[in-house]
C-alpha positions in Angstrom: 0.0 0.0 0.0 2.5 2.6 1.1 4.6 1.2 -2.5 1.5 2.3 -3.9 1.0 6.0 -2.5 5.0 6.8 -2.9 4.7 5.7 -6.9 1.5 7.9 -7.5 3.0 10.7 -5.7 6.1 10.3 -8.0 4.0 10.6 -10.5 2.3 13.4 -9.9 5.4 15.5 -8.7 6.8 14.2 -12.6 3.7 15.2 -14.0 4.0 18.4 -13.0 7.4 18.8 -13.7 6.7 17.8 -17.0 3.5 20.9 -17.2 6.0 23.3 -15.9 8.8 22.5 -18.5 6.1 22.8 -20.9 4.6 25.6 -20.0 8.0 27.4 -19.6 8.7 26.6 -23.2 6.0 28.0 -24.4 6.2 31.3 -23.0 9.9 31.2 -24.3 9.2 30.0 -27.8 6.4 33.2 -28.1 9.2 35.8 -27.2 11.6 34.4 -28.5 10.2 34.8 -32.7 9.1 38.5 -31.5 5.5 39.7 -32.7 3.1 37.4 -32.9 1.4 38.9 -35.8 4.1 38.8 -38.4 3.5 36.6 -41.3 5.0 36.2 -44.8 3.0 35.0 -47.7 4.4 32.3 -50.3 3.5 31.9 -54.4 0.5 29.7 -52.7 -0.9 31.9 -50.3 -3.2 33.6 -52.7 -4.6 30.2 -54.0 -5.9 29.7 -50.5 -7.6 32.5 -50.2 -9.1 32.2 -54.0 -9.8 28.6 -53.5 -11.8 29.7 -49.6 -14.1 31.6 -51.7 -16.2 28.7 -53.3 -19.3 28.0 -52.0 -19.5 26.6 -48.2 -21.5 23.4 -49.2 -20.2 23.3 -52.3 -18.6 19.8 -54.2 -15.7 22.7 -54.9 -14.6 23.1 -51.3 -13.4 19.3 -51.2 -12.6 19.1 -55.5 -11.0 22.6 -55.9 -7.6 23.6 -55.9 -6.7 23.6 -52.5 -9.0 21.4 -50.0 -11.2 21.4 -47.1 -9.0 22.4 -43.9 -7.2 25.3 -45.3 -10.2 26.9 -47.5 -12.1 26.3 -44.5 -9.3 28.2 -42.3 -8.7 31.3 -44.7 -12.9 31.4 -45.1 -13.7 31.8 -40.8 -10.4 34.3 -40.9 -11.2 36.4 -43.5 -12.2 39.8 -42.2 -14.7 42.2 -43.6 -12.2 44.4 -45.4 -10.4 40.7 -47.2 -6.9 39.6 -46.9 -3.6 41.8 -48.2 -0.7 40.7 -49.1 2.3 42.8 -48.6 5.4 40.3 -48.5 6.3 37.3 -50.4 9.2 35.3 -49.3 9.0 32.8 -52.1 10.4 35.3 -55.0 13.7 36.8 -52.8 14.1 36.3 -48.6 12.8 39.2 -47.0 11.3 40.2 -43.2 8.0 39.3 -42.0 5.4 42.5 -41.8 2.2 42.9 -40.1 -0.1 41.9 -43.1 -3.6 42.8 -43.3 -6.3 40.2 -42.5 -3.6 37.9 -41.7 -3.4 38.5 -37.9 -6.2 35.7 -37.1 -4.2 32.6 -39.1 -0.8 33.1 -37.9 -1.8 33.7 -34.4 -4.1 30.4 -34.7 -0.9 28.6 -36.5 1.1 29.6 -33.1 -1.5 28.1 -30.4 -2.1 24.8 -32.8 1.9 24.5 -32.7 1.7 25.4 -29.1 -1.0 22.4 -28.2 0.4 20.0 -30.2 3.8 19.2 -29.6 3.2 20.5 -25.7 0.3 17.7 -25.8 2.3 15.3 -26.9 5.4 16.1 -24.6 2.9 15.4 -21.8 1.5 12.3 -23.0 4.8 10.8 -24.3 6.2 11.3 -20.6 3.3 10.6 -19.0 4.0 6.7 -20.2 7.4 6.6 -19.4 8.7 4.9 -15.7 11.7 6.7 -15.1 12.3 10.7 -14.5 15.5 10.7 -16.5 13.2 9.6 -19.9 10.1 12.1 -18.7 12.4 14.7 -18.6 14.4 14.1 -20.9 11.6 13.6 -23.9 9.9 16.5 -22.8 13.2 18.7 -23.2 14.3 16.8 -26.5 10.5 17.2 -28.2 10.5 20.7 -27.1 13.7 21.9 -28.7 13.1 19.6 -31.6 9.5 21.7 -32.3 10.4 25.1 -30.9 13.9 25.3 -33.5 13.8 27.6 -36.3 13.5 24.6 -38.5 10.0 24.1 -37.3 8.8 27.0 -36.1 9.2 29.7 -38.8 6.2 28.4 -39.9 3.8 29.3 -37.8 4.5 33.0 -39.4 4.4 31.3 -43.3 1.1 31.8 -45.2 1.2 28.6 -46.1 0.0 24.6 -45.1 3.3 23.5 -43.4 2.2 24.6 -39.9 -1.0 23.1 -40.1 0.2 19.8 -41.3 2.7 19.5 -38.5 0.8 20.8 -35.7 -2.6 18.7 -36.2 -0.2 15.4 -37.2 1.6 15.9 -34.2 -1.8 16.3 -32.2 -3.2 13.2 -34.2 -0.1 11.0 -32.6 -0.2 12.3 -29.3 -4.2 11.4 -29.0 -3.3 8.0 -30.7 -0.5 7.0 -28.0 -2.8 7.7 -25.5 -5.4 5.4 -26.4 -3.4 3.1 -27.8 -1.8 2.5 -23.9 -5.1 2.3 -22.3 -6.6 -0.5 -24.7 -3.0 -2.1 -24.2 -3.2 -1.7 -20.7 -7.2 -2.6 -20.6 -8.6 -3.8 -23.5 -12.2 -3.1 -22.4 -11.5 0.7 -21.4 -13.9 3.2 -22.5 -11.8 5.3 -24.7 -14.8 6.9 -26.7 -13.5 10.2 -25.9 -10.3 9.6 -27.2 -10.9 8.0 -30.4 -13.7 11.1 -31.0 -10.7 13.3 -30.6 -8.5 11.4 -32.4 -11.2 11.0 -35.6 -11.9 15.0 -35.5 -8.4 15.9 -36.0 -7.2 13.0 -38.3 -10.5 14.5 -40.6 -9.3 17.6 -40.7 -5.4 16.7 -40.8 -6.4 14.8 -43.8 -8.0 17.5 -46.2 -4.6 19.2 -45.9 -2.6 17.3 -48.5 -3.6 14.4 -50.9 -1.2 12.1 -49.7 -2.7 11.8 -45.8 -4.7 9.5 -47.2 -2.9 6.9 -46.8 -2.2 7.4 -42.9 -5.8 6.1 -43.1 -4.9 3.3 -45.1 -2.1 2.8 -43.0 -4.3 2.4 -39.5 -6.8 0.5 -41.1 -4.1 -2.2 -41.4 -2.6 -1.5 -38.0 -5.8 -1.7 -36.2 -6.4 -5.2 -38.3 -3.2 -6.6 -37.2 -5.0 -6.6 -33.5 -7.8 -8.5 -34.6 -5.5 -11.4 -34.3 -5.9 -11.0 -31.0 -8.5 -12.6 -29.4 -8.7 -9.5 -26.4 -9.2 -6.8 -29.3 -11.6 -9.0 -31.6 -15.0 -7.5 -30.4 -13.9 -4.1 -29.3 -17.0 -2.1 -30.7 -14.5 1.1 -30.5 -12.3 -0.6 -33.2 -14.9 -1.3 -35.0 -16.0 2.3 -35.2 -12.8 3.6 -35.8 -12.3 1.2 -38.5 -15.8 2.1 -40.5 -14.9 5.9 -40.1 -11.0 5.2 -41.9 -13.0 3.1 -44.4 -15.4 5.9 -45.2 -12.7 8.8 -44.8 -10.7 7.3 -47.5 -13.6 6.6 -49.9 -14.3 10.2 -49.9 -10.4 11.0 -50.3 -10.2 9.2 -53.4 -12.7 10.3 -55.2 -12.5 13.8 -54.3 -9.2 13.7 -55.0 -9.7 12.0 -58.7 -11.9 14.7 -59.6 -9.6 17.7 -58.3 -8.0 20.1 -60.3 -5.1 19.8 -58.1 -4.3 16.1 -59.5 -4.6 17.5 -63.2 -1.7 20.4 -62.1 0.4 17.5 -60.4 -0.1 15.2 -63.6 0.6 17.9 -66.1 4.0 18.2 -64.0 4.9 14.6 -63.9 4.2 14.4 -68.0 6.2 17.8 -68.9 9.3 17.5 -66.3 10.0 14.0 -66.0 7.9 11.3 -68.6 8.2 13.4 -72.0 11.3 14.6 -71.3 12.9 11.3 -72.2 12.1 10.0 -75.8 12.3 6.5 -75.0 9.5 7.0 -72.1 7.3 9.0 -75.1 7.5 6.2 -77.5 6.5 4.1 -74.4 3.8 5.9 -74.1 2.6 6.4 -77.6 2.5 2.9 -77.9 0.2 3.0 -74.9 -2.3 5.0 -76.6 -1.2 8.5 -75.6 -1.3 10.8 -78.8 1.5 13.5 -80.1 1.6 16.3 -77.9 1.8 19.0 -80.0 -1.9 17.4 -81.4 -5.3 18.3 -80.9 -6.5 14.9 -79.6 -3.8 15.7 -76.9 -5.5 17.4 -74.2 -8.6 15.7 -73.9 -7.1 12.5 -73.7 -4.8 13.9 -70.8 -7.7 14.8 -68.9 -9.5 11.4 -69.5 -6.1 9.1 -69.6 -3.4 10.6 -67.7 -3.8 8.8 -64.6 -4.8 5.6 -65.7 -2.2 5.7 -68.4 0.8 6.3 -65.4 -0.1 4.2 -63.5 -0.1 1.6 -66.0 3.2 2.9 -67.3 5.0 2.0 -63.4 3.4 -1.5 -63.3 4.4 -2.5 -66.5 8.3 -0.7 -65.9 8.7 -0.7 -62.1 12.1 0.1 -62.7 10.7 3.5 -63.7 9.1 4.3 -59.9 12.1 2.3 -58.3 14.9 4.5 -59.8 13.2 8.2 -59.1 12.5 6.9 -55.3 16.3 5.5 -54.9 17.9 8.9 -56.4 15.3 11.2 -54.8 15.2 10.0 -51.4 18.4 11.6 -50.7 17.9 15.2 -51.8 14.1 15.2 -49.9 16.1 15.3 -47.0 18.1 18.3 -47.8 17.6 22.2 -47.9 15.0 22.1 -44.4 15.3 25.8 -43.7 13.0 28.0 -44.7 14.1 30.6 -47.2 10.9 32.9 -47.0 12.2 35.5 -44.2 15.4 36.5 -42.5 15.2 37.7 -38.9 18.1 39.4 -37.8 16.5 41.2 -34.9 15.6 38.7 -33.2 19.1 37.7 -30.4 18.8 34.5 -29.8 18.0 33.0 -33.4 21.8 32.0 -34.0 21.6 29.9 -30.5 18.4 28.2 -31.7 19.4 27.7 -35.0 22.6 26.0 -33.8 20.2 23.7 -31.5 18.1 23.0 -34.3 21.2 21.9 -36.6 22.1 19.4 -34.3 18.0 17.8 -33.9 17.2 18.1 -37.3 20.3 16.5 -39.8 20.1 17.1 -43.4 21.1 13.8 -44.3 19.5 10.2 -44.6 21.1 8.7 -41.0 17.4 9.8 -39.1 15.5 6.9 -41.5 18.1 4.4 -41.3 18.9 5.2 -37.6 14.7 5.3 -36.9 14.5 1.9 -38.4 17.0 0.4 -37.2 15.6 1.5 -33.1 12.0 0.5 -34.7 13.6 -3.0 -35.3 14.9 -2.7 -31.9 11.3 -2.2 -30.3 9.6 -4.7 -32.6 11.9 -7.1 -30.8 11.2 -6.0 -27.3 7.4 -6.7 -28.0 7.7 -10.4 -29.4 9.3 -10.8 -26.0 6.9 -8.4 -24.6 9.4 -6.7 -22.6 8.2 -3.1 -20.0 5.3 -1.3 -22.1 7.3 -2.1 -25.6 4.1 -3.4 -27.2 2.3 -0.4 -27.2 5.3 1.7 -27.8 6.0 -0.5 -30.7 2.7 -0.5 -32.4 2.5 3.7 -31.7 6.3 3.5 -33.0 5.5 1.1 -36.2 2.6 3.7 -36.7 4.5 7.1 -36.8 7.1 5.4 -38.9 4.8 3.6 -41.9 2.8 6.6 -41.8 5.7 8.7 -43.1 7.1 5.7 -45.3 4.0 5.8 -47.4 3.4 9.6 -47.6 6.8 9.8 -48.8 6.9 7.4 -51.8 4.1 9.1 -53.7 5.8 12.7 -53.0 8.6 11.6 -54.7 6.7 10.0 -57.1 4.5 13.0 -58.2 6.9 15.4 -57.3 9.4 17.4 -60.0 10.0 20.5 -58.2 9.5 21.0 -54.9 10.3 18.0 -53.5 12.1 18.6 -50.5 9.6 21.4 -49.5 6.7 18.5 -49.8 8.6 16.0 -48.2 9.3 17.7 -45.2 6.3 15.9 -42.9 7.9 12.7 -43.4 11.7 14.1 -43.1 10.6 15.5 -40.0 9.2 12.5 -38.5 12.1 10.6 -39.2 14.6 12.9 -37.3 12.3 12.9 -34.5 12.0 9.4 -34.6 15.7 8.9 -34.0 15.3 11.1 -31.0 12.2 9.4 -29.6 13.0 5.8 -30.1 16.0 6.2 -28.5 14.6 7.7 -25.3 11.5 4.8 -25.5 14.6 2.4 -25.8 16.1 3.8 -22.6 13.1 4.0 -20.6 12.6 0.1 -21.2 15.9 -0.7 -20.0 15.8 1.3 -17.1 12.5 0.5 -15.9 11.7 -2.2 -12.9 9.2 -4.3 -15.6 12.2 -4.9 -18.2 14.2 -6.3 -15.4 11.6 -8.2 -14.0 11.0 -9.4 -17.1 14.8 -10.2 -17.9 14.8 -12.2 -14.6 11.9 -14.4 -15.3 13.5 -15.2 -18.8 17.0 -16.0 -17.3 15.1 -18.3 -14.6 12.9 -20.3 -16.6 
């Protein structure tokens, strides 16, 4: 009993430790980027507020050029007198201004960025055993989102902060309802997986390719069905149905978007025709001359169909691009829409964020190889590994298959659109680590270990 009352008050006092670091953060990460009302539009930002101007319950506001989230965003922001737009970083690096209209987005960017990573600090070191681990995650995921590399865009008129901030929020809600069905397979987590559906539905009419974090779940889930304990969870089930349907509605919205005609026309122009053995290739598929009259409306009706065809029948096509792209998505992180020499302790940050957020490959291969490392800890089902694992295997697929079709469909921009799943693989060196370290130090591993040795 008196075991019991000096672990929960442990807790508590970590709990709040944890709060306090967060909350201290916070306040710093706010003063430290100076005004919170500066903002710098990019080439897209006027897109967003065109596309936000389509009809509320329209088929446009989900087939359009831009999608739900973000035409819903700029639509409840706009004020009375409409947006203005003063800088644009994307043409030559210049200094964030007070734009008009803009106030309500970037501010909203900055408490979204705020909630989500501090929300996910909390409930990441809420589920680790020892103090060092608590601590230390909530320091390293703190630094790691509060760095320039990050951060600069919660001022950028653009969908970069919003993708980070909900997907981050998505994860955090997901951990925590993925260790109370581990723990209880029968808990009521209703309020959890509500959460968790409401953000992944509006994380998901960000970008095309968050589809297939549903796709991605749907599987994850039906690997517990194995399990005789999960089988007839009704929550599963429910989650499961709203994935299925989510997805449904992706597609097809996303099939009849402008958007995918723009990404198509890119793929054709900068990488397919510009090789004349992949034209006759696809001549003798049935696409016509280009410089002909029958061209464009078979683009509009084949394109698609036709490349996708075109990488089943010469895999060696997708394999190459994703082998000699997957290096350079990883490079050039920064932004390069502002420059903020006023504010004094941007070289110290920057410097912090060098060292959490390498330009190289090593956070994939280093991530997979601690992934491997946890996968292994749950076949022996060693401290709280299995949980960690599945959240683990999770964060890591996720990324995996939102990256392949960015490099895919990407010919100019890549690194830019890859960033989600570049970032989650440099903090997925940092956080498996610390996962790995908390199951090694804490009194379940060992007891575990000494079991195994005895029997």
């Amino acid at each position: 009993m008196m075991n019991k009352i000096i672990r929960r008050l442990r807790e508590n006092i970590s709990l709040v430790v944890v709060i306090c670091i967060v909350i201290v953060a916070s306040i710093l990460r706010i003063q430290a980027y100076g005004d919170l009302r500066l903002s710098i539009a990019g080439n897209d930002t006027q897109s967003y507020i065109d596309a936000s101007q389509v009809p509320l319950f329209s088929s446009e506001m989900l087939t359009g050029r831009r999608l739900l989230t973000t035409n819903l965003l700029y639509r409840i922001f706009e004020p009375q007198d409409g947006y203005e737009i003063l800088v644009n970083g994307s043409i030559e690096t210049t200094r964030r201004v007070i734009q008009p209209g803009f106030n309500g987005i970037v501010i909203f960017q900055l408490v979204l960025s705020l909630l989500g990573w501090g929300m996910l600090a909390i409930i990441i070191s809420n589920h680790m055993k020892s103090f060092l681990t608590k601590v230390l995650s909530t320091v390293i995921i703190l630094f790691f989102a509060f760095s320039p590399h990050l951060a600069d865009c919660d001022s950028i008129l653009m969908s970069e902060s919003l993708t980070f901030s909900l997907f981050i929020l998505e994860f955090a809600v997901l951990i925590q309802f993925a260790f109370l069905l581990y723990k209880n397979p029968n808990a009521n987590v209703k309020g959890w997986i509500t959460a968790w559906v409401l953000v992944h539905f509006i994380w998901t009419f960000i970008r095309d390719t968050n589809l297939f974090v549903s796709i991605v779940t749907i599987g994850l889930i039906a690997i517990l069905y194995f399990l005789p304990r999960y089988r007839n969870n009704k929550q599963l089930h429910f989650l499961l149905f709203f994935l299925t349907a989510i997805s449904i509605v992706g597609l097809i919205t996303a099939s009849q978007s402008t958007r995918s005609q723009v990404q198509l026309v890119n793929i054709y122009h900068d990488d397919l025709l510009a090789s004349p053995l992949r034209t006759e290739i696809l001549k003798e598929m049935g696409m016509p001359d280009r410089s002909s009259p029958e061209y464009k409306p078979w683009f509009e009706e084949n394109a698609s169909s036709t490349l996708i065809k075109f990488m089943l029948k010469h895999p060696g096509y997708p394999i190459t691009k994703i082998i000699n792209d997957f290096p350079w998505s990883f490079t050039e992180i920064k932004q390069t829409y502002f420059n903020a020499p006023e504010l004094k302790t941007r070289n110290l940050l920057m410097a912090i964020g060098d060292a959490l957020h390498p330009q190289s490959t090593t956070p994939f291969f280093a991530g997979l190889l601690l992934l491997i490392g946890l996968i292994q800890l749950s076949i022996k089902n060693i401290g709280n590994s299995r949980a960690w694992a599945w959240s683990a295997l999770w964060l890591f697929v996720t990324s995996t298959l939102m990256l392949i079709p960015t490099i895919l469909g990407d010919t100019w921009a890549l690194n830019r659109h890859a960033l989600l799943s570049t970032t989650i693989y440099r903090l997925s060196m940092w956080l498996f680590a610390i996962i790995v370290m908390d199951i090694a130090l804490s009194n379940d591993s060992k007891i575990n270990l000494a079991e195994q040795s005895e029997s």
